[in-house]
C-alpha positions, -999 to +999 in steps of 0.1 A: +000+000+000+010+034-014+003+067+009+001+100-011+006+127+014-004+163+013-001+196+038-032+204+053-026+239+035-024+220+003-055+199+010-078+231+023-067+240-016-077+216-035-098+189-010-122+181-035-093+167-060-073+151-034-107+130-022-116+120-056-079+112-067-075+089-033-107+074-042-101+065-080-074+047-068-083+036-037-052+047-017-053+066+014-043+102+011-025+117+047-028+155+057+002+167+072+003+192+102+044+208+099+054+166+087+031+146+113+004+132+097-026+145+115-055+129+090-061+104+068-083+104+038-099+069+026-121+059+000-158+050+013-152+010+001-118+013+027-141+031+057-165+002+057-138-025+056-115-007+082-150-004+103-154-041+098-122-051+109-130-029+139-164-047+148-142-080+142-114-069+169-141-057+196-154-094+192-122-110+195-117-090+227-150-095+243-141-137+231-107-136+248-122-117+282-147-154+282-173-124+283-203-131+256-189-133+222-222-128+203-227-097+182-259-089+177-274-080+142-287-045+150-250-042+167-230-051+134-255-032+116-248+003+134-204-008+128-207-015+095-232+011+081-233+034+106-278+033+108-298+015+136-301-018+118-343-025+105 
């Protein structure tokens, strides 16, 4: 995985570019605060699979602490997409 990176001056410029450029390619784009990346800009597809991957880790935990693995639909729902689920 490639990272372009950008100021945050440069990407105030020009942010609509920057987010359809990272998303036509579907590489993350960083904003930089004075070189320390302070932001990073991801295509939605990435967002929902990063989200997922977070719902994934929070169930491992809960597994690993013997507490209740079970994720509930309306639970995955809200991780995944964001909503309340139906």
């Amino acid at each position: 995985m490639t990272e372009t990176t950008c100021s945050i001056m440069q990407a105030c410029a020009c942010l609509g570019a920057i987010a359809r450029e990272g998303s036509a390619i579907r590489e993350p784009v960083a904003s930089t605060d004075h070189g320390r990346t302070v932001a990073i800009l991801v295509s939605p597809a990435d967002s929902l699979g990063l989200q997922g991957l977070r719902a994934l880790a929070a169930h491992r935990n809960r597994r690993a602490r013997s507490e209740d693995a079970g994720v509930s639909h309306d639970e995955t729902y809200r991780h995944v997409f964001g909503g309340t689920g139906h």
